[in-house]
N, CA, C and O of each residue as an XYZ file, in Angstrom:
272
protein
N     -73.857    -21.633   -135.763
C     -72.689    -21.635   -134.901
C     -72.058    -23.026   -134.902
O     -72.782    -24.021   -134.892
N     -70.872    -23.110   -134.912
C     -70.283    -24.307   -135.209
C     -69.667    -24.844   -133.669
O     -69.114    -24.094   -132.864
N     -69.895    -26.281   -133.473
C     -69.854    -26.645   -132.518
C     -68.421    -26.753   -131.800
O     -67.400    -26.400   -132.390
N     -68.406    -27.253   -130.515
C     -66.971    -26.847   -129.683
C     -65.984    -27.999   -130.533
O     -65.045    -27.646   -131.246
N     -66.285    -29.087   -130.369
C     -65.274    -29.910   -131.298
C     -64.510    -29.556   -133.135
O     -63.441    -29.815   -133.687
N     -65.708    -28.899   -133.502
C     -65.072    -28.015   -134.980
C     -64.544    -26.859   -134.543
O     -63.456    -26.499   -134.992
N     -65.124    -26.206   -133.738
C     -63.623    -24.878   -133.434
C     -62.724    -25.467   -132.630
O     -61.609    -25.219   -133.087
N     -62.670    -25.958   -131.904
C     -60.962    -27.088   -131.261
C     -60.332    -27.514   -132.438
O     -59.118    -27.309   -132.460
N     -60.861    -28.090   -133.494
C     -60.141    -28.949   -134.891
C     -59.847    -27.207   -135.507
O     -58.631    -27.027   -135.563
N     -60.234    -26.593   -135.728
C     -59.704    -25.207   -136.529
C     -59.216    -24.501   -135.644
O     -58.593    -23.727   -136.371
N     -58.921    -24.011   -134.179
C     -57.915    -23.500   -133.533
C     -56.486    -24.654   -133.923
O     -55.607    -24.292   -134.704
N     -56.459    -26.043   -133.240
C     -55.800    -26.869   -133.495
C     -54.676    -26.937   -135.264
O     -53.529    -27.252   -135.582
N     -55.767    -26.488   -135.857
C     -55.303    -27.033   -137.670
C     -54.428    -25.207   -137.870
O     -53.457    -25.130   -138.622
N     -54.893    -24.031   -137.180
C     -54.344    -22.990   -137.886
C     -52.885    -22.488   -136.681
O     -51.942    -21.759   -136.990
N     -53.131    -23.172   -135.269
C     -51.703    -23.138   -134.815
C     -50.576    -24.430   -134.985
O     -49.584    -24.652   -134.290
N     -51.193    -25.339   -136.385
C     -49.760    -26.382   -136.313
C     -49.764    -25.561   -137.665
O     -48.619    -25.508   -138.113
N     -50.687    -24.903   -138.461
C     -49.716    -24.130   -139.538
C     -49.268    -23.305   -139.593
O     -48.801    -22.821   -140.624
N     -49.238    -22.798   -138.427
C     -48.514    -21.261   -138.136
C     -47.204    -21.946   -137.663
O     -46.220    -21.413   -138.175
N     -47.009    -22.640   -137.103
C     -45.887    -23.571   -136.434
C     -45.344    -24.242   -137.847
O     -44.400    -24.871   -137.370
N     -45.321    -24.402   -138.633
C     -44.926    -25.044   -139.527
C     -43.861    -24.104   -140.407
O     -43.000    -24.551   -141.165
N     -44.071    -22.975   -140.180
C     -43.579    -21.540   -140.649
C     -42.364    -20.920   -140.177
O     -41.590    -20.062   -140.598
N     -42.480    -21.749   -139.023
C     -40.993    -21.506   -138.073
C     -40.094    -22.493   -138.424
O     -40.333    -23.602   -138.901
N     -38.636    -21.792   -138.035
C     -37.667    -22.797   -138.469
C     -37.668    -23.935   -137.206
O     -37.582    -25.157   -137.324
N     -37.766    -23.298   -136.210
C     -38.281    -24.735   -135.375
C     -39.613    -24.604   -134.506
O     -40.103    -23.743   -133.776
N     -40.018    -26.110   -135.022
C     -41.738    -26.078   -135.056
C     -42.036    -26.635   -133.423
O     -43.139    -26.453   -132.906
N     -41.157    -27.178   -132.855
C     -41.483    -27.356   -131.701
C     -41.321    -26.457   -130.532
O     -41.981    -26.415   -129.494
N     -39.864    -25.436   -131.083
C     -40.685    -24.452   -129.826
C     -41.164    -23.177   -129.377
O     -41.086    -22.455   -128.384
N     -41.923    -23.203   -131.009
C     -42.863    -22.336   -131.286
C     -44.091    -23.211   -131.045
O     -44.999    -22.411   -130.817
N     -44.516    -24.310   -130.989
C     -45.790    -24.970   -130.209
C     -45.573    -24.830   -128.949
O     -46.527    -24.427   -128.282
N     -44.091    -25.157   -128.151
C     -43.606    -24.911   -126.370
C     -44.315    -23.551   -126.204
O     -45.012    -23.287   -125.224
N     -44.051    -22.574   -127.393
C     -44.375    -21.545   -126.927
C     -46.039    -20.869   -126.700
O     -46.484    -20.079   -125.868
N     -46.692    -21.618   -127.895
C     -47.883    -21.432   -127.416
C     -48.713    -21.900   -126.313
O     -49.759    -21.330   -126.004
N     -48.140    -23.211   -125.550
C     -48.629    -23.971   -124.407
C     -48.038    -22.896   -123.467
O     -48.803    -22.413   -122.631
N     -46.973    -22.543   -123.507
C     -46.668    -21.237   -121.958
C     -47.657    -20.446   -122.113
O     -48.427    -20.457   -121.152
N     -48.046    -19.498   -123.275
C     -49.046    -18.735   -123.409
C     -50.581    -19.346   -122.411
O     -51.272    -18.889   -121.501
N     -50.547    -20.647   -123.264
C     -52.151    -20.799   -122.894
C     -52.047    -21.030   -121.237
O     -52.960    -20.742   -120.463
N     -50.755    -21.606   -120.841
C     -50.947    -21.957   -119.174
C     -51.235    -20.747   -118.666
O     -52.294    -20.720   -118.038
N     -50.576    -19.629   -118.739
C     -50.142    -18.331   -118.391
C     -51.608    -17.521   -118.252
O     -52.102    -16.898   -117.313
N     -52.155    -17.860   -119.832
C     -53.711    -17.095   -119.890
C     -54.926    -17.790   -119.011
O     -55.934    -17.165   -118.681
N     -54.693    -19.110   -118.694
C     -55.196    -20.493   -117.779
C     -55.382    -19.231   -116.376
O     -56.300    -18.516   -115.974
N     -54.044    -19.466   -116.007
C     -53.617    -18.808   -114.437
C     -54.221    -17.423   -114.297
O     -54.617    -16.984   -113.218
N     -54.276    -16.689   -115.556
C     -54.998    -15.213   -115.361
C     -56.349    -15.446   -114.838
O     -56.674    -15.301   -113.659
N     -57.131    -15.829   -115.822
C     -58.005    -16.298   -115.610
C     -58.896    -17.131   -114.273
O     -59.775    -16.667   -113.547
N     -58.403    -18.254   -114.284
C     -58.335    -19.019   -112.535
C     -58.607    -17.754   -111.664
O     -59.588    -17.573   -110.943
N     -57.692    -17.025   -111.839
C     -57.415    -15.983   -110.691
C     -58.434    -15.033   -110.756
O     -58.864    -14.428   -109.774
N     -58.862    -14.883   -112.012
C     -60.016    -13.482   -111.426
C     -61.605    -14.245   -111.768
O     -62.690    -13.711   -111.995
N     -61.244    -15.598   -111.699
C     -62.767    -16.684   -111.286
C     -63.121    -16.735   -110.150
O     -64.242    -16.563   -109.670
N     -61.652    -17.104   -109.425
C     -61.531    -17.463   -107.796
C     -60.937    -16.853   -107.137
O     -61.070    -17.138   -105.947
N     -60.249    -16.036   -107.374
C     -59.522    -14.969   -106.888
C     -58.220    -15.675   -105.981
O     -57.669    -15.021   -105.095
N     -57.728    -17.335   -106.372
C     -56.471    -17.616   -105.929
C     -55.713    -17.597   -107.152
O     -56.248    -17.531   -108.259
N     -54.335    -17.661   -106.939
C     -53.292    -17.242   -107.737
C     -52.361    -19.126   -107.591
O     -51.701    -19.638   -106.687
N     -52.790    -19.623   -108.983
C     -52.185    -20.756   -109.267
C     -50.859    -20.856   -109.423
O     -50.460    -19.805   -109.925
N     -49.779    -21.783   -109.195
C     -48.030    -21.451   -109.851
C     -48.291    -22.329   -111.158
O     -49.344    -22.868   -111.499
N     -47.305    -22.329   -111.668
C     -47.339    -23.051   -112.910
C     -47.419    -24.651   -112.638
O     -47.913    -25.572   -113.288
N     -46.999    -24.615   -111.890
C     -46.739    -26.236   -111.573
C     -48.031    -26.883   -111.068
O     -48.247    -28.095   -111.084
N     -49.017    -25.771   -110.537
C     -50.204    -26.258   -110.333
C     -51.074    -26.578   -111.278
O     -51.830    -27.540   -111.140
N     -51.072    -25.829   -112.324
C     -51.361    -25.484   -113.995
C     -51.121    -26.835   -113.763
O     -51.904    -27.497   -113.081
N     -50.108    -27.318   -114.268
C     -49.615    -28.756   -114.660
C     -50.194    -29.770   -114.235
O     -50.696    -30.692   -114.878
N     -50.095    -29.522   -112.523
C     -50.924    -31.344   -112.247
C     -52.343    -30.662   -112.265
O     -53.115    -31.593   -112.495
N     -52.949    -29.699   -112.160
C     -54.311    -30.150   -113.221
C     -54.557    -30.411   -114.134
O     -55.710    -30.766   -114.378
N     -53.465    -30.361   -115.224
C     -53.754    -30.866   -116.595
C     -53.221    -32.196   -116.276
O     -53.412    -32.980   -117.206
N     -52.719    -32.620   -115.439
C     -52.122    -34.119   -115.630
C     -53.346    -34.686   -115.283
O     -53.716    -35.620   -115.995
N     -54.660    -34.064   -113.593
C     -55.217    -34.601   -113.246
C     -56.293    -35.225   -114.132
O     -56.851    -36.310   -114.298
N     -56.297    -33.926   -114.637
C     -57.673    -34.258   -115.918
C     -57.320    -35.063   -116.785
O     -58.052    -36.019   -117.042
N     -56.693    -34.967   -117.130
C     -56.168    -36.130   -118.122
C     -55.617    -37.533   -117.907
O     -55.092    -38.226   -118.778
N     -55.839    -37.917   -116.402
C     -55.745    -39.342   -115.825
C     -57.221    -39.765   -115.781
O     -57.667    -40.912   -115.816
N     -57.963    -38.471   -115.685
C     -59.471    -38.859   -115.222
C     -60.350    -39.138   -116.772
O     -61.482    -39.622   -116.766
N     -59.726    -38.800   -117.886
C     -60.126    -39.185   -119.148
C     -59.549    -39.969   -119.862
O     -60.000    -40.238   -120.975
């Protein structure tokens, strides 16, 4: 089984070449980040059973990413 950092580098490597395919590559990547927030918030919600907005999505990714 291949570890979490080699499947992050091969999720990562096969959605910038799928993006590369489009005539515009940036917002077909915009579009996969709505996806993943969207699938984020499903999720959250049937962990904890509260219902995140998007904007909450956001400053937790901002939080985490001040804290690293």
């Amino acid at each position: 089984m291949e570890s979490r950092p080699e499947i992050l580098d091969e999720i990562l490597f096969y959605i910038l070449k799928r993006a590369k395919c489009e005539e515009d590559t940036d917002k077909y990547l915009e579009h996969v980040l709505d996806y993943c927030k969207k699938d984020y918030q499903q999720a959250y919600m049937k962990q904890n059973g509260i219902e995140l907005t998007i904007d909450e999505v956001q400053r937790k990714f901002e939080s985490q990413r001040k804290n690293n």
